[in-house]
C-alpha positions in Angstrom: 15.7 15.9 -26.7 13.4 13.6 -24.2 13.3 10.3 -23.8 10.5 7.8 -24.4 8.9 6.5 -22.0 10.2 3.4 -20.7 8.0 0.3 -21.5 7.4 -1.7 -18.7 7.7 -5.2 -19.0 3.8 -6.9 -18.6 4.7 -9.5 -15.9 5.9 -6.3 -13.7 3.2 -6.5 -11.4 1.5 -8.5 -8.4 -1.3 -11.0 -9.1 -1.6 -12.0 -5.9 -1.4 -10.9 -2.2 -1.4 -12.8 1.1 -1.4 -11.5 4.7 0.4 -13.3 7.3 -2.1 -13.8 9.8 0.4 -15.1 12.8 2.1 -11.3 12.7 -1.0 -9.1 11.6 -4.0 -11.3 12.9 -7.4 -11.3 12.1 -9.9 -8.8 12.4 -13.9 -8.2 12.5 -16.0 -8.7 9.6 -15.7 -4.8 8.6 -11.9 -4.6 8.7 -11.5 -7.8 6.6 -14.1 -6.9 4.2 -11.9 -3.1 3.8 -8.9 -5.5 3.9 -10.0 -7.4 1.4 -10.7 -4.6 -1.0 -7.5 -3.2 -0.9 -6.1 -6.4 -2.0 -8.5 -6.6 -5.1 -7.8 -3.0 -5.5 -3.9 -3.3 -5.7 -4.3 -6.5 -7.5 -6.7 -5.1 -10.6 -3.9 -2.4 -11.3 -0.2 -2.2 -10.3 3.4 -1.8 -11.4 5.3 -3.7 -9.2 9.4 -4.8 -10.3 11.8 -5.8 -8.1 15.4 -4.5 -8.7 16.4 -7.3 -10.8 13.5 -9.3 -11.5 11.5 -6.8 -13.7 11.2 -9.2 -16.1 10.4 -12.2 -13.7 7.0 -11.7 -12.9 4.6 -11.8 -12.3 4.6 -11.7 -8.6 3.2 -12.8 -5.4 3.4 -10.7 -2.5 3.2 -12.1 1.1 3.0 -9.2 3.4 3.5 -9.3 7.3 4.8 -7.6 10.4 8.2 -8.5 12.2 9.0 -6.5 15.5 8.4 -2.6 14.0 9.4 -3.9 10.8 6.7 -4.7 7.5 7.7 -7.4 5.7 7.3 -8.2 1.7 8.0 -11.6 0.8 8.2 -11.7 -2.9 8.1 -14.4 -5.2 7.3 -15.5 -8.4 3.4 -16.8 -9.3 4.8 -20.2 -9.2 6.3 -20.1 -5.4 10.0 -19.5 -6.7 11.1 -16.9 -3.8 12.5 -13.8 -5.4 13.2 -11.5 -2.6 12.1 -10.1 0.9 12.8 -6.9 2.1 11.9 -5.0 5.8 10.6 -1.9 6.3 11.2 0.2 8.6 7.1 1.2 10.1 8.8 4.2 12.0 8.0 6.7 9.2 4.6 5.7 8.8 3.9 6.1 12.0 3.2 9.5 12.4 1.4 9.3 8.5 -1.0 6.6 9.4 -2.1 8.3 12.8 -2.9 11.5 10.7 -4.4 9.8 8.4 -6.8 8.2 10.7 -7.5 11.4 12.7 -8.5 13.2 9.8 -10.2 10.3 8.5 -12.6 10.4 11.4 -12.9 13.9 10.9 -14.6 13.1 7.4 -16.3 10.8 8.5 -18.0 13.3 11.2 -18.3 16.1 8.7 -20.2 14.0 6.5 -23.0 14.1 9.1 -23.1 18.0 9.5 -20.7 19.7 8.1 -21.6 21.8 4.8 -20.0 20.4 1.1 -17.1 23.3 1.4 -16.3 22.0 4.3 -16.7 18.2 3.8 -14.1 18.9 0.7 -12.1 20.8 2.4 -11.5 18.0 4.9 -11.1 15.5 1.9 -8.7 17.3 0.0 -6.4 17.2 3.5 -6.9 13.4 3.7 -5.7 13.0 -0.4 -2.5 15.1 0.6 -1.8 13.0 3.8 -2.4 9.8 1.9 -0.6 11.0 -0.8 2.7 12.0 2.0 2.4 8.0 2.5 2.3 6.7 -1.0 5.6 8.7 -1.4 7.4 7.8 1.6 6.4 4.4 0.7 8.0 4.9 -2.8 10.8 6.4 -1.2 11.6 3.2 1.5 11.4 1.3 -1.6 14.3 2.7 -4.2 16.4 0.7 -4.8 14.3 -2.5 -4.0 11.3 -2.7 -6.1 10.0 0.2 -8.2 6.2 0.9 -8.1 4.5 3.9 -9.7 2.5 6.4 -7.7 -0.6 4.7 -8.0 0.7 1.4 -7.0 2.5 3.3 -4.1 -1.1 5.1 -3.1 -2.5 1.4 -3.2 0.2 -0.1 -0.8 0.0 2.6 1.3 -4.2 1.9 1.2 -3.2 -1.5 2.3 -0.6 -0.8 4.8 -3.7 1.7 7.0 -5.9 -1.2 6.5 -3.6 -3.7 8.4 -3.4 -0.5 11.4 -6.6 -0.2 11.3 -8.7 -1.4 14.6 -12.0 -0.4 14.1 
């Protein structure tokens, strides 16, 4: 016999995020506009419960960078701090620089290359993104539980703040 699935509670989720400009800085027009749309993105659609709080939502989520460390600052919409946890960025490292590499490979291949090999090239990026929205998932048991999507929008986020133009 299977189980239902397990209803999530509706204030599981972020309805707002902040980046802390003194550790990630600000950027050119183009990487704050692709900043910025991450940040609507993650906000229009998420599952986002802190072990412990899934009911306490919904959530703010101040994100920033401490030594080799990311940081999410969680709190309630109201300002009550929740939690903070640290990430390592050591095994991300490795993701992200793929990512970008074949990222500018698209990018390229969208000038000459043929459709075959445009998707080709695409369907390599998905799986490389995809390698970070789970190892994102995985830094996260145990401290907030996020659905794959949510994961793959994080992990959008966490590129974006890498990202140098």
């Amino acid at each position: 016999m299977t189980k239902p699935p397990v209803q999530e509670h509706p204030n599981s989720r972020i309805v707002a995020v902040t980046l802390d400009e003194e550790s990630i800085g600000r950027s050119g027009p183009d990487i704050e506009h692709e900043r910025a749309i991450a940040i609507y993105d993650l906000i229009e659609q998420n599952l986002f419960a802190p072990d412990g709080h899934e009911d306490g939502g919904p959530f703010t989520l101040h994100i920033g960078i401490t030594g080799n460390r990311l940081m999410f600052d969680i709190r309630r919409q109201d300002g009550t701090p929740v939690v903070a946890h640290l990430l390592s960025l050591t095994p991300f490292r490795r993701i992200v620089k793929d990512y970008f590499m074949i990222c500018d490979s698209y990018y390229q291949a969208i000038r000459t290359a043929t459709p075959d090999k445009i998707e080709a090239i695409d369907m390599g990026r998905r799986g490389i993104h995809d390698e970070g929205s789970r190892t994102l998932q995985e830094r996260l048991k145990g401290k907030v539980r996020v659905d794959f999507e949510t994961a793959r929008r994080l992990f959008t986020l966490i590129t974006v703040l890498h990202w140098k133009g």
